[in-house]
C-alpha positions in Angstrom: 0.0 0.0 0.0 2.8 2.4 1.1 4.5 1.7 -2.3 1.3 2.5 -4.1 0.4 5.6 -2.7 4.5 6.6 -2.5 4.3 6.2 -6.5 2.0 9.2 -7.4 1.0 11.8 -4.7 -2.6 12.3 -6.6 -3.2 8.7 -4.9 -3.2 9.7 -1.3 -6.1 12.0 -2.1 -7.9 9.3 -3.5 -7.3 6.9 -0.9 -8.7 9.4 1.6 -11.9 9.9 -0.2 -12.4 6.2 0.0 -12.0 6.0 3.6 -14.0 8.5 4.4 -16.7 7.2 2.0 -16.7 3.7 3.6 -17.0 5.1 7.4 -20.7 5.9 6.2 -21.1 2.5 5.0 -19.6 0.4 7.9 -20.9 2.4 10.9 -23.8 -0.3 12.9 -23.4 -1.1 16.3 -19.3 -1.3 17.7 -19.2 -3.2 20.9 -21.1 -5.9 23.2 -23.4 -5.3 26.4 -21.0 -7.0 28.3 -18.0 -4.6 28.3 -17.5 -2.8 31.6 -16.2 0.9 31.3 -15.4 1.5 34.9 -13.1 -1.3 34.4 -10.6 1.3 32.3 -7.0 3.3 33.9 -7.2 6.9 32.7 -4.1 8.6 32.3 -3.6 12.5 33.1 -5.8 15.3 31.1 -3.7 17.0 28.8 -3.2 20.8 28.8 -6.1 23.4 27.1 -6.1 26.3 24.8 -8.5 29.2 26.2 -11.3 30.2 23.9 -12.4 33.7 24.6 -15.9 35.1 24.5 -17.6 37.2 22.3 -16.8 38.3 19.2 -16.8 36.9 15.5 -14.6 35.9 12.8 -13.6 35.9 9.1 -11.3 33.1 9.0 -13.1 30.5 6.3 -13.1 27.3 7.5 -11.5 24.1 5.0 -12.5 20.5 5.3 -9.9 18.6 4.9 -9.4 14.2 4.7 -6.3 13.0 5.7 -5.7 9.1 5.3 -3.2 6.9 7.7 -0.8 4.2 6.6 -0.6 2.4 10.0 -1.4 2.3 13.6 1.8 4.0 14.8 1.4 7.1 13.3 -2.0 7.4 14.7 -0.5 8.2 18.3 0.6 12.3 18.0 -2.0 14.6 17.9 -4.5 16.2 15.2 -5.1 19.8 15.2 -6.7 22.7 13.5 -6.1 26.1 14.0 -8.5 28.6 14.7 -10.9 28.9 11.5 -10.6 25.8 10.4 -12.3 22.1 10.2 -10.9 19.4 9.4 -12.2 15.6 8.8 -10.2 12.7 9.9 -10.1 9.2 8.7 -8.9 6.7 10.9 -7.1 3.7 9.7 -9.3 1.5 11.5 -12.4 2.7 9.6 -14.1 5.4 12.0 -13.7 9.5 11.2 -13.2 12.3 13.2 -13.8 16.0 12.1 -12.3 18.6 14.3 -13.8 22.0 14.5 -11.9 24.9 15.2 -9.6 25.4 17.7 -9.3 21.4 18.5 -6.5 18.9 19.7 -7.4 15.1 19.7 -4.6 12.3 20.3 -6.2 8.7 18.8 -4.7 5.5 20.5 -5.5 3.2 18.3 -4.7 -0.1 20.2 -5.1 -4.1 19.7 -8.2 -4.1 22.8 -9.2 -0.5 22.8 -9.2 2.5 20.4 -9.1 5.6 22.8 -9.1 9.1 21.7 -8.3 11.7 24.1 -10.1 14.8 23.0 -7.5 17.6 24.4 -9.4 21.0 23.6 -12.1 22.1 21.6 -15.1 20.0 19.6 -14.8 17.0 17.5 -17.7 14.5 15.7 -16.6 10.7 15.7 -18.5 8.8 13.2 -16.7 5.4 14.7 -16.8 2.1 13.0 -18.1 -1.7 13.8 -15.3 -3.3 15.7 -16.7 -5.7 18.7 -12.9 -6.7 20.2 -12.1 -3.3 20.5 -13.9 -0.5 22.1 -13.5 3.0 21.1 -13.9 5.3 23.7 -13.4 9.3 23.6 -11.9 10.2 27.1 -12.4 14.5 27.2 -10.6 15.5 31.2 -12.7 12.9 33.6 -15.3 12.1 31.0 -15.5 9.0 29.0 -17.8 8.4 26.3 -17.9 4.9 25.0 -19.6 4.7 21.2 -21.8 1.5 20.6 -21.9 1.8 16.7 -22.7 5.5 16.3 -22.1 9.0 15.4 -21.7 11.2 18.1 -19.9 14.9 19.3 -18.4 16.1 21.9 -16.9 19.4 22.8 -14.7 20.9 26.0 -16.0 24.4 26.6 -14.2 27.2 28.2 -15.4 26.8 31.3 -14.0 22.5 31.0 -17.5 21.5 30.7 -17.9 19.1 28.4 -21.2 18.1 26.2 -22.2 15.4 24.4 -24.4 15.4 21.3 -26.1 11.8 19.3 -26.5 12.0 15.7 -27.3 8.1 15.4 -26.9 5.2 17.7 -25.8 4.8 21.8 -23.1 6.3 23.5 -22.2 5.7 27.3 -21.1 8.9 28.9 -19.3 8.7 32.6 -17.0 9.2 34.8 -14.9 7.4 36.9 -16.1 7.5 40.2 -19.8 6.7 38.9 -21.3 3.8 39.5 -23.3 3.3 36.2 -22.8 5.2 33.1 -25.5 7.6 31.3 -26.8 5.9 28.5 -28.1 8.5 25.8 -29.5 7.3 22.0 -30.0 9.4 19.0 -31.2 13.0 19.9 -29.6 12.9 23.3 -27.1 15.1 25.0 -25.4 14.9 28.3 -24.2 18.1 29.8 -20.8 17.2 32.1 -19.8 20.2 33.9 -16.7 20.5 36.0 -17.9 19.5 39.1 -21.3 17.9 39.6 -23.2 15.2 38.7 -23.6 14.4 34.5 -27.4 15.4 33.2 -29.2 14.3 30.3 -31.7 15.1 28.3 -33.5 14.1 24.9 -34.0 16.8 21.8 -35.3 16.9 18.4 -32.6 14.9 15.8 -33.3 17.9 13.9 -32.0 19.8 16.9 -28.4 18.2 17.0 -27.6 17.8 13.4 -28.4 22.3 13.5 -26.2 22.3 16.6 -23.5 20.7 14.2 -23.7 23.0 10.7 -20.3 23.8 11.8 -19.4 20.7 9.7 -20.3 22.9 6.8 -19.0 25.6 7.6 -22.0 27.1 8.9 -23.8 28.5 12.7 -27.1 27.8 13.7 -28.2 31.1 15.7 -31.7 29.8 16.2 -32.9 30.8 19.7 -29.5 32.9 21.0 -28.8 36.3 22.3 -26.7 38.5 20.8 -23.8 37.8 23.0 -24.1 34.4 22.8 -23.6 34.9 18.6 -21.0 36.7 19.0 -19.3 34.0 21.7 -19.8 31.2 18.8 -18.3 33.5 15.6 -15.3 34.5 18.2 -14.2 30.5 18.2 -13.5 30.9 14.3 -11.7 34.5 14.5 -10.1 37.0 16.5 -11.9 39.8 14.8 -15.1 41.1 17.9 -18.5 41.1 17.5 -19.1 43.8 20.4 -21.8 46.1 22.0 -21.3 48.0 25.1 -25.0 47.8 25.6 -26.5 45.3 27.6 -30.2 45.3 26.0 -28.8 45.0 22.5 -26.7 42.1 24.0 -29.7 40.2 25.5 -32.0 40.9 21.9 -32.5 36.8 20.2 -31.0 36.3 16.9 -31.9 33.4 14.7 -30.9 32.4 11.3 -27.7 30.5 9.6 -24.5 32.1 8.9 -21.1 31.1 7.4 -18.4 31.2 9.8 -16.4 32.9 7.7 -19.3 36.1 7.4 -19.2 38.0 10.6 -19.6 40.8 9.0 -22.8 39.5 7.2 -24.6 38.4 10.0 -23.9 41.7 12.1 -25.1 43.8 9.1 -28.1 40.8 8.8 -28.7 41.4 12.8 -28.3 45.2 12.9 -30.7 45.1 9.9 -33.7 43.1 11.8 -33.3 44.7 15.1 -33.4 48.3 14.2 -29.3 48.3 15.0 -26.8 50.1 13.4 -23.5 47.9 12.7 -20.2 49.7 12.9 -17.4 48.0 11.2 -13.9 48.6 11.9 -10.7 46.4 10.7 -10.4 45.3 14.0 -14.4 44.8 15.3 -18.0 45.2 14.3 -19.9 46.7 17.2 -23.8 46.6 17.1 -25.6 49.6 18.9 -28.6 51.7 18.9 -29.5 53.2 15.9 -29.3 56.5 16.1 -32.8 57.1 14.0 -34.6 54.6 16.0 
């Protein structure tokens, strides 16, 4: 294989499109009932990179496939810088696609295919393998897939969610005595200290919640300042107000992440704002006809 793909650099391309392909075709259900997660050693949580609130960004993010030739060089970490997404495939037939900001290291071992989720957000769509369990460890959290597709992200404040697109995933930690069990439209909210709660949405829900795959936000249902908190993880360049009505007034609507700028102009627009647009930030204010 090595030779082949050594003997014209065009191939490597190819043979990451047909990875990726056949993740959608070979995802089913991954491991027995009768695997016991507490039964794991964890190792130490790895360091974070600090996301800062509010703001947006014009950074467009790429998607890019990446294929591996073997299970040792599957053990250094994958990142994307701020901006970016970027999908994975794994040599063992599951995909990961990082969103920005993000740091996973996979593990990809004989009995168990760990991934340690270091910072930011990632999607695993994992693969049917009953010997060997694949299980996404984010600080103290484990989530074990059982043939699914499933996110999970590390926010600022070391929280970590959990979102199902398809399938079961067991979310817990350590020192529980049973994990949460959560199936397609469920999410598990992990915060830093405190107990792990659950709840069920909409599919339609989740797969909005993930249009960052596409390089796209769903604003459905925020505030202002919580818009400006989900363009700020593409870009450095602010989506401010100094007021705090303007901040609490609900947006809705999908954006690219690259468009700041649109969706400020889009917002200002609807709410009777005015949008002020410098190199540096856009602030939203009070218009001063209104």
């Amino acid at each position: 294989m090595r030779e082949w793909l050594e003997a014209d650099p065009r191939r490597a391309g190819a043979y990451a499109r047909a990875l990726a392909a056949d993740v959608y075709l070979s995802r089913a259900a991954a491991l027995g009932a009768g695997f016991d997660p507490r039964k794991l050693s964890t190792r130490p949580a790895m360091g974070r990179r600090r996301v800062i609130t509010a703001g947006g960004g014009l950074l467009a993010a790429s998607l890019v496939a990446s294929a591996g030739l073997g299970l040792s060089s599957w053990r250094s970490r994958i990142v994307t810088p701020k901006g970016d997404v970027r999908r994975v495939s794994l040599p063992e037939g599951s995909a990961v696609t990082l969103n920005t900001a993000t740091a996973v290291r996979p593990d990809l071992g004989d009995q168990l295919r760990r991934v340690d989720l270091i910072r930011g957000e990632a999607l695993f769509d994992v693969a049917k393998d009953h010997r060997r369990p694949f299980i996404v460890f984010a600080g103290g959290v484990r989530v074990r897939a059982v043939g699914t597709s499933f996110s999970v992200r590390v926010k600022e404040d070391r929280e970590v969610e959990v979102q199902v697109r398809e399938g079961v995933v067991e979310v817990w930690r350590r020192s529980d005595a049973s994990p949460v069990r959560l199936t397609a439209g469920g999410v598990a909210l992990a915060p830093r200290q405190g107990p792990i709660s659950h709840d069920h949405r909409p599919i339609e829900s989740v797969e909005r919640a993930m249009a960052w795959r596409e390089g796209r936000i769903d604003l459905a249902g925020m505030s202002l300042a919580e818009a400006a908190a989900e363009f700020r993880r593409y870009s450095d360049r602010a989506i401010v107000t100094d007021d705090e009505t303007v901040a609490r007034m609900t947006v809705a609507g999908v954006y690219s992440i690259s468009d700041p700028e649109g969706f400020a102009r889009a917002a200002a627009l609807s709410l009777g704002l005015e949008a002020v647009v410098t190199p540096s930030e856009i602030e939203l204010r009070r218009s001063e006809l209104s």
